[in-house]
C-alpha positions as CSV (number, residue, x, y, z in Angstrom):
1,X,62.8,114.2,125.6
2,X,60.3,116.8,126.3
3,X,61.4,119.2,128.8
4,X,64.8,119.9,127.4
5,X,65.7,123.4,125.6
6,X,67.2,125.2,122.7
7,X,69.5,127.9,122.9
8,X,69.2,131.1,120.4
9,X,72.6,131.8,118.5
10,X,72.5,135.4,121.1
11,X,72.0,133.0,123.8
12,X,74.5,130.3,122.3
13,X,77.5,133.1,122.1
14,X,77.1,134.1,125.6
15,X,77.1,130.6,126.9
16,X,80.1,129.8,124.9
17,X,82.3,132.3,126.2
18,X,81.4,131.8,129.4
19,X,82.1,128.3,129.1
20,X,85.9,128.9,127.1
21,X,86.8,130.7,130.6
22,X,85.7,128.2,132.5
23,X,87.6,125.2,130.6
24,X,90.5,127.4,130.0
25,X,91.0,127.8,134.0
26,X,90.6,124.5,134.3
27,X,92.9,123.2,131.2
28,X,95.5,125.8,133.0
29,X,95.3,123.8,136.2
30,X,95.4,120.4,134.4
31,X,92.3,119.8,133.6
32,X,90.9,117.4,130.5
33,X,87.6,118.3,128.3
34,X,85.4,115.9,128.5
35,X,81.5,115.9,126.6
36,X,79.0,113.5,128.1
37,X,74.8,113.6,128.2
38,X,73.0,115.0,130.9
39,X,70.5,112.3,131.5
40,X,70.7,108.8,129.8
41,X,67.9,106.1,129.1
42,X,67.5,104.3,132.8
43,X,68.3,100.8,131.0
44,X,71.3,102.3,129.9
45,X,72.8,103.3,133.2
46,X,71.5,100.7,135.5
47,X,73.1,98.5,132.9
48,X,76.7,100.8,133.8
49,X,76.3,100.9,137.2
50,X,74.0,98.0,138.6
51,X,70.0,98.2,139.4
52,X,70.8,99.5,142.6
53,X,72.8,102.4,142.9
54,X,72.1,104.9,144.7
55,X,74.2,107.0,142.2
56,X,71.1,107.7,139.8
57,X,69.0,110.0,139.8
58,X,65.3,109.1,137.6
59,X,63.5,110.9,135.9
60,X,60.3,110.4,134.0
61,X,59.7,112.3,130.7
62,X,56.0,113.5,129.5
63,X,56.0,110.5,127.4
64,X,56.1,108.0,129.5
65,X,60.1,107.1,129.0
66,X,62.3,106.5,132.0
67,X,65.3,108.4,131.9
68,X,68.0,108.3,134.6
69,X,70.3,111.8,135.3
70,X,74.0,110.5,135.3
71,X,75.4,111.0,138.9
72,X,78.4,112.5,138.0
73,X,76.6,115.3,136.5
């Protein structure tokens, strides 16, 4: 969806090292790596977690689509 960004390979390196600390610490405490998306279709989640939770977050691309940011994230 429109409104989203790419990262330059400079801007890629610095993210990814700052990210390896951060899972690191976290795998050191316990932790388990996990990947999910940011925001999902809204028919998608409401379909996961019922029509009304108050857990989601909407959100309405340029386009016209309905997109829903996952609670958890």
């Amino acid at each position: 969806p429109q409104g989203t960004r790419d990262y330059s390979p400079k801007q890629m390196a610095i993210r990814e090292k700052v990210f390896n600390a951060i899972i690191t610490c976290f795998k050191r405490h316990g932790a388990e790596v996990i990947d999910t998306p940011v925001f999902e279709l809204k028919e998608t989640l409401t379909g996961k977690y019922g029509e009304d939770s108050k857990l989601i977050y909407d959100l309405k691309d340029q386009g016209g689509e309905l997109l829903s940011l996952r609670y958890d994230l």
